[in-house]
C-alpha positions in Angstrom: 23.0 -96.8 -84.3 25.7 -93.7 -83.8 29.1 -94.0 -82.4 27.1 -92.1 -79.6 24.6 -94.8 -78.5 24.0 -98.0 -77.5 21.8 -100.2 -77.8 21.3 -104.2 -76.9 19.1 -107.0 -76.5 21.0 -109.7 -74.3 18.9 -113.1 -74.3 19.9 -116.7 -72.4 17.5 -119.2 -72.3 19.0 -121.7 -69.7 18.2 -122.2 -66.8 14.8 -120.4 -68.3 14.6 -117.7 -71.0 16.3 -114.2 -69.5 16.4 -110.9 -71.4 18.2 -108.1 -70.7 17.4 -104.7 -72.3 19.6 -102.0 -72.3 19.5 -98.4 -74.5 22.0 -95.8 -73.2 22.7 -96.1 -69.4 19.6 -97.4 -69.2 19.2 -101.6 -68.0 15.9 -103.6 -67.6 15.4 -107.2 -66.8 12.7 -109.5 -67.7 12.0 -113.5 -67.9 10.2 -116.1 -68.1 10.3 -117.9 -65.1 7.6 -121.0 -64.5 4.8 -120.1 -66.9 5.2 -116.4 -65.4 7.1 -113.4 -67.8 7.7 -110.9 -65.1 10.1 -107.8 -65.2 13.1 -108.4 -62.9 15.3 -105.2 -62.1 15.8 -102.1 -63.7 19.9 -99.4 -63.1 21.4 -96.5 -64.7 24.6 -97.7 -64.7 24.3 -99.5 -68.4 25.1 -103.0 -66.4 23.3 -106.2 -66.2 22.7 -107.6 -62.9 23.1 -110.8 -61.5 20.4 -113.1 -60.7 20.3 -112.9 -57.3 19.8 -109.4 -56.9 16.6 -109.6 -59.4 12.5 -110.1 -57.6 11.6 -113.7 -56.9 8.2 -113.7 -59.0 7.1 -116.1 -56.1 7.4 -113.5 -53.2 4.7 -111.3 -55.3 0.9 -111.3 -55.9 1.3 -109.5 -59.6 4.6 -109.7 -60.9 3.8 -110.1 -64.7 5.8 -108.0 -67.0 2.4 -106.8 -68.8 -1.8 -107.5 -68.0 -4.1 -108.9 -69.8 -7.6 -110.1 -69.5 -9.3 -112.4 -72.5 -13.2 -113.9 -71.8 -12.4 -112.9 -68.2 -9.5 -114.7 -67.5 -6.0 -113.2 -66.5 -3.1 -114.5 -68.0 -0.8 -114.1 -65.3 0.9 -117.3 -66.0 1.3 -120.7 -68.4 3.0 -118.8 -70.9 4.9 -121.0 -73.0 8.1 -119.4 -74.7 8.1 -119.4 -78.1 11.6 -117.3 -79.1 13.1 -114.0 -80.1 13.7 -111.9 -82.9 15.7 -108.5 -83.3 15.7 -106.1 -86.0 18.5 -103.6 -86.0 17.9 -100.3 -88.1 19.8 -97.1 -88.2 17.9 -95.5 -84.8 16.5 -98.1 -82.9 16.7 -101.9 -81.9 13.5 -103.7 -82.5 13.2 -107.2 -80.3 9.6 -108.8 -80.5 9.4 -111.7 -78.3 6.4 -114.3 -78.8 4.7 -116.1 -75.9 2.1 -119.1 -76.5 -0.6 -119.5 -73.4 -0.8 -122.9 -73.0 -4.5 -122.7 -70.9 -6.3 -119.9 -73.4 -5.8 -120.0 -77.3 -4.0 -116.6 -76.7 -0.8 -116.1 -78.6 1.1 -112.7 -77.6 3.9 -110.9 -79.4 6.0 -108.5 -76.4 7.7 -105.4 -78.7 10.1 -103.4 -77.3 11.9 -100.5 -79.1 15.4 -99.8 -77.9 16.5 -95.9 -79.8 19.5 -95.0 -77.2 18.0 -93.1 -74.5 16.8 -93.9 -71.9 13.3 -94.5 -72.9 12.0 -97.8 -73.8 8.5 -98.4 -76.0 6.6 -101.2 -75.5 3.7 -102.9 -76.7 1.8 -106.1 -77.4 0.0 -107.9 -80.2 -2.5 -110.1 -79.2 -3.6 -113.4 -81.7 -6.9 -115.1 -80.9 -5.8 -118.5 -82.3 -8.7 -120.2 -81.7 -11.8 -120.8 -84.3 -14.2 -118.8 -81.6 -14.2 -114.5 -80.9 -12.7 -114.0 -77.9 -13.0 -110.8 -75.7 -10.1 -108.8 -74.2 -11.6 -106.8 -71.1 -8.0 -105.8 -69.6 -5.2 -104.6 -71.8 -2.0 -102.9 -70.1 1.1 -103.5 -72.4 3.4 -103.0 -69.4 3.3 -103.5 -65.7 4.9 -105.0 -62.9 7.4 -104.4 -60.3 9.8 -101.0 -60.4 12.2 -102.3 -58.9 15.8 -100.8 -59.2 18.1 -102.4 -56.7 18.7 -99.7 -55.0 20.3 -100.3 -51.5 18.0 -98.2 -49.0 19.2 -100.1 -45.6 23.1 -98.7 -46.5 22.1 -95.6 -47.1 20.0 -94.9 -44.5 19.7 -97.7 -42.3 16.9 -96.3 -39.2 16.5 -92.8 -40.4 15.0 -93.2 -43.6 12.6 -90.8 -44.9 9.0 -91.2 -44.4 8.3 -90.3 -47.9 9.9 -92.7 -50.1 8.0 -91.9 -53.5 6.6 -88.9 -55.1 4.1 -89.5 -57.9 4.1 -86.5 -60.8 1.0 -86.1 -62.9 -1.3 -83.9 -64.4 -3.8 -83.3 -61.6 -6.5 -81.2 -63.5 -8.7 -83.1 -66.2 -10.7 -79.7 -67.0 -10.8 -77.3 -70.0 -8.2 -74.6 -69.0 -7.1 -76.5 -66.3 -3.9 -77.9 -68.8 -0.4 -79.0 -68.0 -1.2 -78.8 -64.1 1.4 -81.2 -63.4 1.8 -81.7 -59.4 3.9 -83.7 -57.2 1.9 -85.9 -54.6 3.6 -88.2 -51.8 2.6 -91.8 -52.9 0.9 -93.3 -50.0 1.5 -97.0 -49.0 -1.5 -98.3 -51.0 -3.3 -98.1 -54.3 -3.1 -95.2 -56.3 -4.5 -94.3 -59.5 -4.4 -91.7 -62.5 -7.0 -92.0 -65.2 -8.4 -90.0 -67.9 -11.1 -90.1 -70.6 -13.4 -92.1 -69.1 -13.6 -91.8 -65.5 -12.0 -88.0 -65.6 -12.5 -85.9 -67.8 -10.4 -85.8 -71.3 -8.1 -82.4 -70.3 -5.4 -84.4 -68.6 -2.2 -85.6 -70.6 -1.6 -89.5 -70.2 1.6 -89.4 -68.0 3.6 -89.6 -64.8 6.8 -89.5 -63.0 7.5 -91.7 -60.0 10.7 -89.9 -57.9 12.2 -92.2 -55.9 12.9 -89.8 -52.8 16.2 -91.6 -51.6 17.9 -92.4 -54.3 16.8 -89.3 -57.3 15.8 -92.0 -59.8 13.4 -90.5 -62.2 10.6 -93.5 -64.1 9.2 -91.1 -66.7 6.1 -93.0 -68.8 3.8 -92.0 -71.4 0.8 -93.6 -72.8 0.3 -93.3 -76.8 -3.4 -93.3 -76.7 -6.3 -91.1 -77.3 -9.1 -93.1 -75.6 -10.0 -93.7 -71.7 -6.5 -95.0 -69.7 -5.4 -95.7 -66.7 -2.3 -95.3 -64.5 -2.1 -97.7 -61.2 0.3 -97.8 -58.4 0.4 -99.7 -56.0 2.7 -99.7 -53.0 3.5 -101.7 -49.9 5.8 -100.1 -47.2 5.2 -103.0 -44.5 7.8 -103.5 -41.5 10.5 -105.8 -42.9 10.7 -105.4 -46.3 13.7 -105.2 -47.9 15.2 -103.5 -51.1 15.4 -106.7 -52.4 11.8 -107.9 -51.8 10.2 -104.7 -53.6 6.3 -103.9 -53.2 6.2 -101.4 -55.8 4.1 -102.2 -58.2 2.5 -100.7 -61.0 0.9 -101.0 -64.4 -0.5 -98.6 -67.1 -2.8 -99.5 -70.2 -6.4 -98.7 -71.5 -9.7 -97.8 -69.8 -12.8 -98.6 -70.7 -16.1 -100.6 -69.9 -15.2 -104.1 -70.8 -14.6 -105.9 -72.8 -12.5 -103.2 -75.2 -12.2 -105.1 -77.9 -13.5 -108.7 -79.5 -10.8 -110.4 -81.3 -12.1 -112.7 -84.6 -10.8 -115.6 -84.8 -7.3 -115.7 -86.4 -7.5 -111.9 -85.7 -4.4 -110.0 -84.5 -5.4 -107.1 -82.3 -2.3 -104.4 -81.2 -2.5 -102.8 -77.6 -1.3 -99.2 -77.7 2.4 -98.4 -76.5 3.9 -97.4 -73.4 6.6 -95.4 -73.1 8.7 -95.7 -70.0 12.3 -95.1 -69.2 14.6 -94.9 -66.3 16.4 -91.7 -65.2 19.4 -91.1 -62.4 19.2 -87.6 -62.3 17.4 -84.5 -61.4 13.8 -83.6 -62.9 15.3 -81.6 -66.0 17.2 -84.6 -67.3 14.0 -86.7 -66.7 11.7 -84.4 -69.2 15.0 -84.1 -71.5 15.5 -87.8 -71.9 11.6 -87.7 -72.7 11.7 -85.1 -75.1 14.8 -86.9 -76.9 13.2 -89.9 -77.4 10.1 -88.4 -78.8 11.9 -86.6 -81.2 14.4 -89.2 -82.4 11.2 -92.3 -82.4 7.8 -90.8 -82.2 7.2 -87.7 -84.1 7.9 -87.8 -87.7 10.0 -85.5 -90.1 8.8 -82.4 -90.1 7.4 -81.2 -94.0 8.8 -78.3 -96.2 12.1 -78.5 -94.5 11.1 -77.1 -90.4 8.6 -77.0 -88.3 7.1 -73.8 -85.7 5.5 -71.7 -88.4 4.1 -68.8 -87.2 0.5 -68.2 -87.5 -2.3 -66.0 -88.1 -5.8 -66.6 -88.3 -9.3 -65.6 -88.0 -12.0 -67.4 -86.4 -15.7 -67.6 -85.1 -15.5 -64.6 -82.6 -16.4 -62.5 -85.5 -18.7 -62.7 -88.0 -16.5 -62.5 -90.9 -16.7 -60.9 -94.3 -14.4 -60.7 -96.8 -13.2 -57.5 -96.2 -12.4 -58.2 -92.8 -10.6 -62.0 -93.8 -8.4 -59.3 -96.4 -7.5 -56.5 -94.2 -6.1 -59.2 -91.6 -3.9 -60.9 -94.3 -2.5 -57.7 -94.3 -1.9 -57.2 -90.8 -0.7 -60.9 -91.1 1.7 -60.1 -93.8 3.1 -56.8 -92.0 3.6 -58.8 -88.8 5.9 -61.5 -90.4 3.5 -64.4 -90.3 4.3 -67.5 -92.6 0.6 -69.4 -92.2 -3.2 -67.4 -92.6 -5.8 -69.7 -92.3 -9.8 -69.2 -91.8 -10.9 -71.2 -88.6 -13.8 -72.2 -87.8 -17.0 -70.3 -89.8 -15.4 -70.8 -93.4 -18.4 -73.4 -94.2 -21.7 -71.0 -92.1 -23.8 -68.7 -93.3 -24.3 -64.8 -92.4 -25.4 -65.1 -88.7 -25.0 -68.8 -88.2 -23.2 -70.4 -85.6 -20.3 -72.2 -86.3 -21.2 -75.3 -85.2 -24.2 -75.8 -86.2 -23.7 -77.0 -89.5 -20.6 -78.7 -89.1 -20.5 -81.5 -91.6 -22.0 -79.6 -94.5 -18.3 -78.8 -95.3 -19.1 -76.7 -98.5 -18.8 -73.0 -98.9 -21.3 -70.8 -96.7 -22.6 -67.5 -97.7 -20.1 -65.5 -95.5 -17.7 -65.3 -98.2 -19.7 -64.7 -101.5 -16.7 -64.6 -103.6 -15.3 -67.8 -102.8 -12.4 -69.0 -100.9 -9.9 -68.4 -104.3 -9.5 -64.7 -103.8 -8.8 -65.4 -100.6 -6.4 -67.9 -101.2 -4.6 -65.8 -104.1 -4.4 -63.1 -101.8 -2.6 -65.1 -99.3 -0.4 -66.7 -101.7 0.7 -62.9 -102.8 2.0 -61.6 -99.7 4.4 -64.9 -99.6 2.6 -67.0 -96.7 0.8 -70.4 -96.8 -2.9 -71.0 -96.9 -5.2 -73.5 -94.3 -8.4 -73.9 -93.2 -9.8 -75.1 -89.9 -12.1 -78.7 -89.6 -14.2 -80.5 -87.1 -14.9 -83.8 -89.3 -15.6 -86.2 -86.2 -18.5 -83.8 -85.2 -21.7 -83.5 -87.4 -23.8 -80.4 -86.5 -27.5 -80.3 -85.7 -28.6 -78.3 -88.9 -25.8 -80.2 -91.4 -27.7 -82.0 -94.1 -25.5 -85.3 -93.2 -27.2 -85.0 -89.4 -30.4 -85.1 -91.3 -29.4 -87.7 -93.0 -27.1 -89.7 -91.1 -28.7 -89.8 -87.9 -27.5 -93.9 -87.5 -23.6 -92.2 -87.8 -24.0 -90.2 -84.2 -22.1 -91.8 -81.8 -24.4 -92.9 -78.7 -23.6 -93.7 -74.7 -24.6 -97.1 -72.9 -27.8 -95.5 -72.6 -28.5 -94.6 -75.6 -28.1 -90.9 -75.7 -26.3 -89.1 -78.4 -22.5 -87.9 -77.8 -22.4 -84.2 -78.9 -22.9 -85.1 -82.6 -19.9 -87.3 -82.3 -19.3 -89.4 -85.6 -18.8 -93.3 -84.4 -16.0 -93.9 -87.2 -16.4 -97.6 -85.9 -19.2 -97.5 -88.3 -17.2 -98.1 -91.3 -19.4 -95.8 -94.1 -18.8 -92.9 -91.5 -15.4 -93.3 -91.2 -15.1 -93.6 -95.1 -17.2 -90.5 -95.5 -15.0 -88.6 -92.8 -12.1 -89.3 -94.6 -13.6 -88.5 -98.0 -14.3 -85.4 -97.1 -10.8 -84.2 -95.2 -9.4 -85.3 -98.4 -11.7 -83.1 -100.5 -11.0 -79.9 -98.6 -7.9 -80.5 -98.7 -7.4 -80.6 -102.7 -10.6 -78.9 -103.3 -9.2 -75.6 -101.6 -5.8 -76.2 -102.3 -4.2 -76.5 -98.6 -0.9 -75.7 -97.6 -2.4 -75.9 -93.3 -4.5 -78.0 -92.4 -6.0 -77.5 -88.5 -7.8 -80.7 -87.4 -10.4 -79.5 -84.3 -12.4 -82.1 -81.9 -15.0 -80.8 -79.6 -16.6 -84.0 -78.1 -17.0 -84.0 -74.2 -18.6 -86.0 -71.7 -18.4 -89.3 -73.5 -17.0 -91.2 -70.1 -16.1 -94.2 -71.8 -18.0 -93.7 -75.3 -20.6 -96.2 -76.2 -20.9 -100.3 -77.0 -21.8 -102.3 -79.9 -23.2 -105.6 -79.9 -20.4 -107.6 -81.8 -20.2 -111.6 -81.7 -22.9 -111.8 -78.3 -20.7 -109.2 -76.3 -21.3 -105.2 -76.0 -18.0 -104.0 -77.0 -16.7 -100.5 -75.9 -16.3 -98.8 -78.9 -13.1 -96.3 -78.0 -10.5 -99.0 -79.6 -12.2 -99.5 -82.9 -12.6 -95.6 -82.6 -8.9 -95.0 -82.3 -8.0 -97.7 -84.8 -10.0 -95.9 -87.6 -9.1 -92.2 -86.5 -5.4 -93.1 -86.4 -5.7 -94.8 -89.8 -7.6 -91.9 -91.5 -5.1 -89.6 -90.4 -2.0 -91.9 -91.0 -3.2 -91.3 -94.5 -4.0 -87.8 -95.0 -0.3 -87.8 -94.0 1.4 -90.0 -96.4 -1.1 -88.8 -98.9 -0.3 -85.0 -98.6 3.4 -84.9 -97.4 4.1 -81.1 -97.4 0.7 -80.6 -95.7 1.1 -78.8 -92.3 -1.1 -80.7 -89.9 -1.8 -78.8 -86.8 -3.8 -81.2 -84.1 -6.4 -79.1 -81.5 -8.9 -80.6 -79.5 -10.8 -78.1 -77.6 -8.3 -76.9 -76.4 -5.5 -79.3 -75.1 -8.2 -82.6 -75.1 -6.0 -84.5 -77.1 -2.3 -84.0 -76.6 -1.4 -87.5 -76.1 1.7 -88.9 -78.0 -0.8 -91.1 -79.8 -2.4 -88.7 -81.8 0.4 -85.8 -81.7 2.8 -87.9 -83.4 -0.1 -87.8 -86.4 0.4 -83.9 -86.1 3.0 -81.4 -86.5 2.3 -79.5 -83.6 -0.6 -79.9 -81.2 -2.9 -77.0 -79.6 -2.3 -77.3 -75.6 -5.3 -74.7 -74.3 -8.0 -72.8 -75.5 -7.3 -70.8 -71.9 -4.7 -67.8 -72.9 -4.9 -65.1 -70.1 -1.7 -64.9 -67.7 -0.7 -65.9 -65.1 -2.5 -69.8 -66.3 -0.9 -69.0 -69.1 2.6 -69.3 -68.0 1.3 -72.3 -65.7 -0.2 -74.5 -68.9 3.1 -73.6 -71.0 5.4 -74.8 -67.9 3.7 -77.7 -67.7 2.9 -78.8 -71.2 6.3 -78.2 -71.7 7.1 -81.1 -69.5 5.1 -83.2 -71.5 6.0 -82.6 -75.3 8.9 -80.8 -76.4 8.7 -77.1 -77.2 8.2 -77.0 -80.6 5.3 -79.2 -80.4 3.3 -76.6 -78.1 1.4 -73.9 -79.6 0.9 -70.9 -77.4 -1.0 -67.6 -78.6 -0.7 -64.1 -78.6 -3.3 -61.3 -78.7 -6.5 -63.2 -79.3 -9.7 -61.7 -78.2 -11.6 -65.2 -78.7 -8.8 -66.9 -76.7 -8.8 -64.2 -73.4 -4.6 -63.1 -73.8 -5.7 -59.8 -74.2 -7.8 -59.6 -70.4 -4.7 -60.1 -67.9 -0.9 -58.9 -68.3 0.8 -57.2 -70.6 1.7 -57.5 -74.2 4.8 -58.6 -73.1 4.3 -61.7 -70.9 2.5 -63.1 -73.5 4.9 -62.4 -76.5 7.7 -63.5 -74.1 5.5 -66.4 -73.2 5.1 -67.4 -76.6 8.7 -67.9 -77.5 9.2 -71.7 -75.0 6.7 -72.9 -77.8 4.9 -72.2 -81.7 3.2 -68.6 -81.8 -0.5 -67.7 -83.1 -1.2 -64.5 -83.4 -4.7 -63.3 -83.6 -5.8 -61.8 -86.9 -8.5 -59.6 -85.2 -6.1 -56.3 -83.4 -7.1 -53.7 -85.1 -10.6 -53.9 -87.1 -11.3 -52.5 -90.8 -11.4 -48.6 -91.0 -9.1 -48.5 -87.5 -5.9 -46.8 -87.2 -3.1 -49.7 -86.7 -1.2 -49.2 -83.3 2.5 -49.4 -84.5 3.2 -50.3 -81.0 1.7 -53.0 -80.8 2.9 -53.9 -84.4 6.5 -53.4 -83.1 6.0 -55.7 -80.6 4.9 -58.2 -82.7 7.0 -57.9 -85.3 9.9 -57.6 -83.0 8.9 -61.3 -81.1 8.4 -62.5 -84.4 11.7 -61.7 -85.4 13.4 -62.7 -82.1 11.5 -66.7 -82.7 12.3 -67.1 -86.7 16.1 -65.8 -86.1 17.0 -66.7 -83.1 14.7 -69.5 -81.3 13.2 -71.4 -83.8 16.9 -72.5 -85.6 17.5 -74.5 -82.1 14.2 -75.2 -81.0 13.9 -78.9 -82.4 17.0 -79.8 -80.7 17.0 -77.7 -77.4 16.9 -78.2 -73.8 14.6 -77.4 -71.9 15.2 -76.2 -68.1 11.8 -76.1 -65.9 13.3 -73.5 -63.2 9.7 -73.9 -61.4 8.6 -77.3 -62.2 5.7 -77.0 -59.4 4.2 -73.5 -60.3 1.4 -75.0 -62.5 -1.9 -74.4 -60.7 -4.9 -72.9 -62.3 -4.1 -69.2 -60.5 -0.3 -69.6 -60.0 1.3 -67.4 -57.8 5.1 -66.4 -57.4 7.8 -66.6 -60.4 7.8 -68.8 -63.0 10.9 -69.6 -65.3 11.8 -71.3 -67.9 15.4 -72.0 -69.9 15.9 -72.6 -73.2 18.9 -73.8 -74.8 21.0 -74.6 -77.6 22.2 -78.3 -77.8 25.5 -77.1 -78.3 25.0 -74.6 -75.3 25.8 -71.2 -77.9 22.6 -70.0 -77.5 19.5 -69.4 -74.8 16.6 -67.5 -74.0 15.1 -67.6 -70.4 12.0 -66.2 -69.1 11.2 -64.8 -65.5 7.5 -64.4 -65.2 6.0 -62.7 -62.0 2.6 -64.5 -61.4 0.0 -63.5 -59.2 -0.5 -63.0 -55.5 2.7 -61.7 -54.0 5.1 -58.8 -52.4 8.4 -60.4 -53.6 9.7 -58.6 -56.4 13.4 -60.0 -56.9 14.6 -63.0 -58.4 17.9 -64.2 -58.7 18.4 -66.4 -62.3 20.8 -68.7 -62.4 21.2 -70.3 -65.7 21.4 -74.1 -65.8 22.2 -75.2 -69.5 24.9 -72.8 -70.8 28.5 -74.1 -70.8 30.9 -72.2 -67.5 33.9 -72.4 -70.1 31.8 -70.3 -72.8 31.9 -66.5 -72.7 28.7 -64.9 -73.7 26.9 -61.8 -75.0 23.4 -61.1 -72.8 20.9 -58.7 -73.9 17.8 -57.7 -71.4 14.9 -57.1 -73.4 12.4 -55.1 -71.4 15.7 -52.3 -72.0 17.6 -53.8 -75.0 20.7 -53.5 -73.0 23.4 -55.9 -74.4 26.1 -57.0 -71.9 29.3 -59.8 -71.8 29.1 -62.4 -69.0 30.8 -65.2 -68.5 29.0 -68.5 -68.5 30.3 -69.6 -64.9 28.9 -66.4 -63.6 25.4 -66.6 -65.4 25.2 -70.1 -64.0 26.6 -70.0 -60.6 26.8 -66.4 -59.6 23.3 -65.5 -61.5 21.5 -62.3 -62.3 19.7 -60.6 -59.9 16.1 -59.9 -61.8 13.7 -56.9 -59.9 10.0 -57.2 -61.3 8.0 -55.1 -59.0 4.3 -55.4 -60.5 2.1 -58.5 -60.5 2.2 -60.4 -64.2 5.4 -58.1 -65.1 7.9 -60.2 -67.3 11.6 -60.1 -68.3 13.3 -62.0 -71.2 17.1 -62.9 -71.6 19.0 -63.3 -74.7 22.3 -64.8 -74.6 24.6 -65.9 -77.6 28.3 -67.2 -77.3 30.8 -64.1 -78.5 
């Protein structure tokens, strides 16, 4: 580890076997106390407490440190210890602690990942140790008690609040209804967040629980793309004290049971939770998030940096060759690095695009061939990529024809949207036969990975050893190995993950990806709304955002400029499509472009994989947002930031007064406005306590600040 972190697993075994985890400021407790492994206590003050201020696993009905549920039993208790053992790299502590039931042939292995913030991963692996299947029908890697120690009787005694939690989340599970992250008061009873199986598959698996008296943050993410489940639950009765907590929560998969039937001798991993523990305000929360993701999650990026910038050309237009060449062009003149042919590339004249997904061979839109294209590419200086579906198999492919068996089908039967069951193991092998194919075949530099399937609440079942197995983990197991990989396979490939849209931006599948595609829904102000939010979710340069795309709606509300201003707090794709073969070019809007372009490769992009992010409006993400919206950008070495005042719908206000909340007071700064290009010195106590007084009088107007140390 650096001279900058800390990290520890602390382990005593008498009077029972104790652990004590603790990564940064960050402390949490867990034991194994009379057959039960339950999670104790968890501070921010980087100190272990003693045991008399940790949960008595006796005062509380569900006190186990994780859930699970094998041939219908819980195993809640009889766990027999069965030691420790800790792996120490350069970036991370690895403990993995194994547990032996002593009622069910069950043998569990509890990983936790320790990488110096405050964010801990967690996960289980599950051994059937008998010489019969067994089923697992209930799999959270973590739960328990949240307990923190906080004192609430000294510091409030009679008068405190009525609201004691607030419970964060992504509220909307619809298409264009991303990032909508809310804050609801957590009543005093169950509560529960799900998605993918019994909500729909637009919401992003994760929460923040605010603890109202005290301003600790619990910030948790589930890495997993198939149904989930968040629960909470919380009893505020008379009498209880902050010592006797009745917080309780846990978070793992969601499906119809059972999820998956373990062989015998078979070791089965539950997906990981990530969860850490914040003193702080909301900012340092989604901070301590995104630094943990980018230190343990996502991988290197390839060919040196991530955040291209994109253009492309896709099914909104029936596409010719001459068309594909004269947007190159526009590409080329605009400062793009990445051209690549969506969706079409594969379809005939005056076929729809997904109809014959599957058949991924040439179609006759392009009669030539895709190596003109791809020369032409390569000779203006940018990379090449195409677009593919290869879960999806359409109606009129020759592989639907004949391939029927591979179409993944519901618990009644009913075909999925052409939805390839990779737990079929010739489909999967044929899937990944023929991403590899088009990958060498056509010479990829980009590769955009697309995944349509909706309404499959909870997929299908298989009959597997006399049970009917859900068939999302055996799903997930193959889809993450395929792309696992394509990835080691092809290591200078850029892998762009989309989903419809954002139906797939869990950590899960992202950290397979270079960047992830958050909407298909473009037009301001929910524009600005599914940024802010997704933002809070995955770091910036993870978030793709897009800019003058006809297909995609940017182009119907607002200016040019929200959206290019917009498309800075993320990756930019630009449509290909603004100005049609035999049109005069408007070299204002290629300004523009170019301009933005500029500003991002320059300027934004160089600290974007290290910056912090500042949500100035964390709340402002419904689906018509009204009011300002801002966002901060900044340098990790607070020399350089961009922030963004956005004036959404639906109001008379028109001034705003910014006051920066990342720059250093001590710093002196140069601050250009760019709406006039006026460049200005400041000093950075006065941009952060003083502010700038911002007048934007029309509905979806827009101002952008650039400011660099002198």
């Amino acid at each position: 580890m650096s001279e900058n972190s800390f990290v520890d697993v602390f382990v005593s075994e008498q009077p029972f076997p104790a652990l004590v985890y603790r990564t940064g400021m960050t402390t949490y407790q867990e034991a194994l106390i009379d057959g039960q492994f339950i999670g104790r206590v968890w501070n921010t003050q980087g100190s272990v407490h003693r045991d008399e201020s940790t949960i008595d696993p006796s005062s509380h009905p569900t006190p186990q440190a994780f859930w699970l549920e094998v041939d219908g039993q819980l195993l809640h208790s009889h766990w027999e210890w069965g030691g420790i053992e800790k792996t120490e790299s350069d970036n991370s502590l690895h403990a993995v602690i194994t547990l032996k039931h002593s009622v069910r042939p069950v043998e569990v292995k509890v990983h936790t990942i320790l990488d110096g913030t405050p964010v801990i991963t967690r996960w289980l692996e599950v051994t059937n140790t008998s010489d019969k299947p067994a089923a697992l029908s209930r799999a959270y890697p973590w739960s328990g008690v949240l307990h923190t120690g906080s004192t609430r009787d000294m510091l409030y005694g009679e008068d405190e609040p009525e609201q004691r939690y607030s419970i964060g989340y992504m509220t909307d599970t619809r298409w264009g209804g991303e990032g909508n992250f809310e804050w609801h008061p957590l009543p005093s009873a169950g509560y529960r967040i799900d998605g993918r199986y019994r909500r729909l598959r637009h919401r992003h698996p994760m929460f923040i629980l605010r603890n109202e008296l005290t301003g600790e943050h619990f910030i948790g993410q589930f890495a997993w793309s198939g149904g989930y489940s968040f629960e909470f639950d919380y009893d505020d009765r008379p009498g209880v004290s902050q010592r006797d907590p009745r917080l309780f929560f846990r978070a793992g998969v969601d499906a119809p049971a059972p999820f998956r039937t373990i062989a015998p001798g078979e070791t089965v991993a539950v997906p990981e939770m990530h969860l850490g523990l914040v003193t702080g305000d909301f900012d340092e929360a989604v901070q301590s998030m995104h630094d943990h993701l980018r230190k343990s999650v996502f991988p290197p990026q390839p060919r040196g940096h991530g955040g291209w910038v994109e253009v492309g050309i896709g099914p909104e237009y029936e596409f010719a060759e001459e068309m594909v060449r004269n947007c190159i062009d526009m590409a080329a003149d605009i400062g793009a690095e990445i051209f690549f042919i969506d969706a079409g590339w594969y379809a005939d004249s005056g076929g729809l695009w997904y109809e014959t997904l599957g058949d991924w061979n040439l179609g006759g839109r392009l009669p030539n061939g895709i190596a003109p294209i791809r020369e032409y590419v390569k000779s203006k200086g940018m990379l090449w990529g195409l677009w593919m579906e290869p879960e999806r198999l359409g109606i009129k492919s020759k592989t639907y024809q004949e391939h029927p068996e591979w179409i993944h089908k519901n618990y009644r039967g009913q075909e999925i949207g052409g939805w390839i069951d990779l737990t079929i193991p010739e489909a999967a092998k044929w899937m990944e036969e023929q991403i590899i194919r088009v990958i060498t075949e056509h010479e990829l530099d980009f590769f955009r990975l697309d995944y349509n399937v909706g309404g499959a609440y909870g997929a299908g079942g298989h009959l597997r050893d006399g049970y009917l197995e859900n068939t999302y983990w055996r799903y997930y197991e193959a889809f993450y190995g395929i792309m696992s990989r394509v990835h080691e396979r092809f290591p200078d490939l850029i892998m762009e993950n989309c989903a419809g849209g954002g139906g797939r931006t869990d950590i899960g599948t992202v950290r397979l990806f270079n960047h992830t595609w958050v909407t298909d829904y473009q037009a301001a102000p929910r524009s600005f709304s599914i940024s802010n939010g997704m933002t809070i979710a995955l770091p910036p340069e993870y978030i793709d955002r897009h800019l003058l795309g006809v297909g995609q709606n940017s182009h119907l509300a607002g200016d040019l400029d929200f959206q290019a201003r917009l498309s800075l707090f993320g990756r930019p794709t630009i449509a290909g499509m603004f100005s049609p073969v035999g049109s005069k070019r408007n070299p204002l809007v290629i300004d523009r472009v170019k301009r933005t372009v500029e500003l991002y490769k320059n300027f934004v992009r160089p600290f974007m994989p290290t910056s912090r992010l500042y949500h100035h409006t964390p709340a402002v993400t419904q689906r018509n947002p009204k009011g300002f919206g801002v966002l901060e950008m900044v340098s990790e070495d607070r020399s350089k930031a961009i922030a963004g005042v956005f004036k959404l719908g639906g109001m008379a206000q028109s001034d705003y007064l910014l006051r920066f909340r990342g720059l250093d007071p001590a710093k002196e700064y140069q601050v250009t406005i760019d709406s006039t290009q006026t460049t200005f010195e400041a000093d950075g106590d006065d941009l952060m306590y003083e502010g700038l007084a911002l007048h934007l009088e029309a509905p979806l107007a827009s101002e952008l600040l650039i400011v660099s140390e002198e």
